[in-house]
C-alpha positions in Angstrom: -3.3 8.0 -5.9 -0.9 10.4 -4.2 2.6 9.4 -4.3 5.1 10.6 -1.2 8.2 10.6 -2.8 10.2 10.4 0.5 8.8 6.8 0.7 10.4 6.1 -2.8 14.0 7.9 -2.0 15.7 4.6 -2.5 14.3 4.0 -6.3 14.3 5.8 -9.6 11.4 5.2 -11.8 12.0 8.4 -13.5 8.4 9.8 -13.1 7.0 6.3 -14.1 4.2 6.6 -11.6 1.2 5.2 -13.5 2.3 1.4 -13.9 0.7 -1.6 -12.7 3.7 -2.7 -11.4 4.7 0.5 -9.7 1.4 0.5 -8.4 1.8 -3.2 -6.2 5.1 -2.0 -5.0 4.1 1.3 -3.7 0.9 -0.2 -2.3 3.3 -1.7 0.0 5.4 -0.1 1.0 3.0 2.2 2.0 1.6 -0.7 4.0 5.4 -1.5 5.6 6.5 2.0 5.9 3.6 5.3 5.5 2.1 7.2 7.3 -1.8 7.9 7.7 -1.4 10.3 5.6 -0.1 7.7 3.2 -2.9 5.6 4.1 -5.2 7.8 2.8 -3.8 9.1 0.2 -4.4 5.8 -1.4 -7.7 4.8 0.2 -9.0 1.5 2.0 -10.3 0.5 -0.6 -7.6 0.5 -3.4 -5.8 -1.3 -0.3 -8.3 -4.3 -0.3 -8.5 -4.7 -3.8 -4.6 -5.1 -3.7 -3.8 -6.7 -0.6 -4.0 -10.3 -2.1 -1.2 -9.4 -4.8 1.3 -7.4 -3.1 4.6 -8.6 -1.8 4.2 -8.2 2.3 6.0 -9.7 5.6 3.8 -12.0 7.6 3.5 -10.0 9.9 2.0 -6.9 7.8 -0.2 -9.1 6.0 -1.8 -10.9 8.9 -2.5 -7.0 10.3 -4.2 -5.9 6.9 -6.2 -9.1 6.8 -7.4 -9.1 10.7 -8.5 -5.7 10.0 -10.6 -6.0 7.2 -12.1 -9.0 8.7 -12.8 -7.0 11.4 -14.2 -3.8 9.6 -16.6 -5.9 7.3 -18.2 -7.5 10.7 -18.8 -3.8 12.4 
């Protein structure tokens, strides 16, 4: 997973990169706050296989879910 450190300017985790738990919280923020770019650095489907566990606003989550209920009927 590529990490873009400008969307983790407000956190130290001191190269810490490889934890689980570093792993939910980039996940999404990615989600609230990246880019495409972002997006693909992590891959749709490292975003599926998380979305149930990570910490989102309604509104973000809804989004996520429509979509993938969306892509797996086309």
């Amino acid at each position: 997973m590529r990490i873009n450190k400008t969307l983790i300017w407000d956190y130290d985790f001191k190269g810490r990169y490889e934890t689980e738990e570093f792993r939910k919280w980039y996940i999404g923020r990615v989600l609230s706050s990246g880019t495409i770019q972002d997006l693909r650095g992590i891959g749709i489907n490292t975003i599926k296989e998380y979305l149930p566990i990570l910490n989102l606003s309604q509104k973000i989550r809804k989004f996520w879910e429509w979509y993938f209920k969306y892509a797996d009927t086309h």
